[in-house]
C-alpha positions in Angstrom: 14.3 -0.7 7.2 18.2 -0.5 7.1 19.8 0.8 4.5 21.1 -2.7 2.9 17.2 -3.7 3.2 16.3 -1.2 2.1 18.5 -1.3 -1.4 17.2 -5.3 -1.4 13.5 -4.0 -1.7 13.9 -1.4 -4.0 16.2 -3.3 -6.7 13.7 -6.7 -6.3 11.2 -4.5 -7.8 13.2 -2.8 -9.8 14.2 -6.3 -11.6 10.5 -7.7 -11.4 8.3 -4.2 -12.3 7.5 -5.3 -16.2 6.2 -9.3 -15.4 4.5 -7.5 -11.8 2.9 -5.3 -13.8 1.7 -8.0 -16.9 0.3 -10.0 -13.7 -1.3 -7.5 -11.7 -2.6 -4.2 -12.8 -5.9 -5.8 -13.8 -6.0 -7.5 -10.4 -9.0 -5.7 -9.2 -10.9 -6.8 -11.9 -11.1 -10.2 -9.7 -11.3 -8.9 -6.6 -14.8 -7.3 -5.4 -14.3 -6.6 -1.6 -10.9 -4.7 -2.9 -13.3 -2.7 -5.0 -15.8 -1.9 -2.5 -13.5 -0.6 -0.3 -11.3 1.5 -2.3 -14.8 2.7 -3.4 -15.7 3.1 0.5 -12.7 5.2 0.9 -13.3 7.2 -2.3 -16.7 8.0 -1.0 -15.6 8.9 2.4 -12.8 11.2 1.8 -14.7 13.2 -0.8 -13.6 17.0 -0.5 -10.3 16.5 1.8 -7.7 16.4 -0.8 -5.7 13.5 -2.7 -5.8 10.1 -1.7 -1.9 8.7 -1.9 -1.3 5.3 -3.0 1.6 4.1 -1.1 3.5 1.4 -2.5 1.7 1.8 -5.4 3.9 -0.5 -7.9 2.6 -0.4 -11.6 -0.1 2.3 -9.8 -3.1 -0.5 -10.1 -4.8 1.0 -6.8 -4.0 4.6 -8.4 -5.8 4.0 -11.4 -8.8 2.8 -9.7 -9.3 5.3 -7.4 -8.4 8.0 -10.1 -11.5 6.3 -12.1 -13.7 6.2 -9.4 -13.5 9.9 -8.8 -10.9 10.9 -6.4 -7.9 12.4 -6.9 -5.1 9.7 -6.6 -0.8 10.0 -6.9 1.2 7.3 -6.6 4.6 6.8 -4.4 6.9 4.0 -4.3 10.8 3.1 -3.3 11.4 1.2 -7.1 11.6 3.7 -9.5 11.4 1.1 -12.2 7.8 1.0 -11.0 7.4 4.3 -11.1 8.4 4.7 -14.5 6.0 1.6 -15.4 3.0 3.3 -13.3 3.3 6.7 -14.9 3.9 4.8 -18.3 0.5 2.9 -17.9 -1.3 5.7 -16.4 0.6 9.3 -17.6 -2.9 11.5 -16.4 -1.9 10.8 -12.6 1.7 11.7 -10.5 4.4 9.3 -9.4 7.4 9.7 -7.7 9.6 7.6 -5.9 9.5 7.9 -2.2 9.6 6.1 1.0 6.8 5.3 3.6 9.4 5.3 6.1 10.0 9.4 5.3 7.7 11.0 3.0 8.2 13.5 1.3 5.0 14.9 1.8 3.5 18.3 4.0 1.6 17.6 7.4 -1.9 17.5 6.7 -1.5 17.0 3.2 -3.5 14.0 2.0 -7.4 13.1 2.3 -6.4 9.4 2.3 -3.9 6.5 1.9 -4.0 3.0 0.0 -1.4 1.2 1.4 -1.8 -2.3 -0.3 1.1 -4.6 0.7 3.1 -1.8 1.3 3.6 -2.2 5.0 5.0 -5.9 4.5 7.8 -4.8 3.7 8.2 -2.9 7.1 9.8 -5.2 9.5 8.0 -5.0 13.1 10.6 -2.3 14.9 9.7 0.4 11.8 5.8 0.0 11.6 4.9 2.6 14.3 7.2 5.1 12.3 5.5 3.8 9.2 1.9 5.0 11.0 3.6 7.9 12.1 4.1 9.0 8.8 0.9 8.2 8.0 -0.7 10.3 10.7 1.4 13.4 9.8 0.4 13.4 6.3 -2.9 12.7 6.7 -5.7 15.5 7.1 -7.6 15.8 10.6 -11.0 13.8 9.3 -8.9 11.7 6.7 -8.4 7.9 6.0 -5.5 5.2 6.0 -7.1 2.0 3.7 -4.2 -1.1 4.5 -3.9 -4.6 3.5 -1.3 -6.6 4.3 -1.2 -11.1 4.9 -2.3 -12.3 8.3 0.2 -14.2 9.8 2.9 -13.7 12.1 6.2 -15.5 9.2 8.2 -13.7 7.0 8.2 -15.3 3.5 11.8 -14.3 2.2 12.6 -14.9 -1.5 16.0 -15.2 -3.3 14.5 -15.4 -7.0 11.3 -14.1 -8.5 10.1 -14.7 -12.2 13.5 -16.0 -12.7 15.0 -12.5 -11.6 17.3 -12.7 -8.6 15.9 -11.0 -6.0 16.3 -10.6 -1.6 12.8 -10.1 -1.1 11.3 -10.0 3.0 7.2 -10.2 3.1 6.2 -9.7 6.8 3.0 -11.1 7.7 0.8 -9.3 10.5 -2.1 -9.8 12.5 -4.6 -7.4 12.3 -4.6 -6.5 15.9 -1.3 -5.9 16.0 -1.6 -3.3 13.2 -4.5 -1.9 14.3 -2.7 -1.7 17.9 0.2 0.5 16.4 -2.1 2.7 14.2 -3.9 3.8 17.6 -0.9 4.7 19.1 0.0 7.2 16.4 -3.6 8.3 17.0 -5.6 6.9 14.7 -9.3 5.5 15.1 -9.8 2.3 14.0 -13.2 2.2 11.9 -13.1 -1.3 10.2 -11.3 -4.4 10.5 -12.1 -7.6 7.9 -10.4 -10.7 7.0 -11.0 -12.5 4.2 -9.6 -15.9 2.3 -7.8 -15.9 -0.5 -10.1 -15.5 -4.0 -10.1 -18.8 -5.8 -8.8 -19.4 -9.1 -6.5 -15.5 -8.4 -3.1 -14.5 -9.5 -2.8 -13.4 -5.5 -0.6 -15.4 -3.0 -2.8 -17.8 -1.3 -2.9 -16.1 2.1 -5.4 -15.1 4.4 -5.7 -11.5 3.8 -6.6 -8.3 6.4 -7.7 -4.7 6.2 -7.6 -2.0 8.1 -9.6 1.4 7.5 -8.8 4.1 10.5 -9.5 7.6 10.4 -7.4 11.0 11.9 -9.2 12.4 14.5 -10.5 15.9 13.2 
């Protein structure tokens, strides 16, 4: 994103990371295909390093993976949520970064969760965002993404009362999928799903992609 985006994204989070935090670290608790397929990608990654989760926010995705065996870090542009995240869970690293450039070796990571993360990419940066996620990614390992299906872009001026300039993109799965191959992934699973009843979650229609580096 440009810059002035950018600075927008990170300071919206920034302003909202305590009430984001109060309303969704225990998220998962309600949210059993979530689980299964963090737990899928804890499974499936075993023994190729640490599994980065990108956009991480109050480190929700971190924690889970962290207690479900892997080895999780956390990375995110608001470093008021990476203050919160390594608050709530001080046994696992977070910095602040961005998916655009991480700062992170080729080949370094076994896996990525990159939960609503990639919204925040409008559709000229998301083949550098899988880019980036190819080059940090071990041959054999696995990008985990979910992101609203849609093709709008839900833009918000003020969030729990905070002010806020705020772009969600929505995407359709094939289109994601479609830019992950061409950074040379291998797509191994694509679901939808509708929003849980009675969630905290945005009432969307919600995707996932799982695709794998070629070893």
């Amino acid at each position: 994103m440009d810059p002035e985006k950018r600075d927008a994204t990170q300071a919206g989070y920034d302003a909202v990371a305590e009430e984001y935090a109060t309303r969704f670290f225990d998220e998962l608790a309600a949210k059993p295909l979530d689980r299964a397929l963090l737990e899928c990608l804890v499974e499936m990654t075993r023994g190729l390093g640490i599994i980065a989760d990108i956009g991480c926010g109050p480190g929700q995705i971190a924690r889970y993976l962290t207690d479900h065996g892997a080895e999780a870090m956390g990375i995110d542009l608001s470093p008021e949520m990476v203050k919160l995240a390594q608050r709530l869970s001080p046994d696992i690293p977070f910095h602040v970064g961005d998916m655009l450039a991480l700062d992170l070796d080729i080949n370094s990571l076994g896996g990525i969760a990159a939960f609503y993360s990639v919204i925040h990419a409008p559709p000229e940066q998301i083949r550098q965002v899988m880019r980036e996620f190819y080059r940090v990614l071990h041959p054999g390992g696995l990008a985990l993404l979910a992101f609203h299906v849609g093709d709008e872009v839900k833009h918000l001026e003020e969030w729990w009362e905070k002010a806020v300039s705020l772009d969600f993109h929505f995407y359709q799965p094939a289109t994601l999928a479609l830019r992950m191959e061409e950074a040379g992934f291998r797509i191994e699973a694509k679901i939808e799903r509708a929003p849980y009843v009675g969630s905290v979650e945005h009432p969307s229609q919600r995707g996932y992609l799982l695709a794998r580096k070629p070893e």
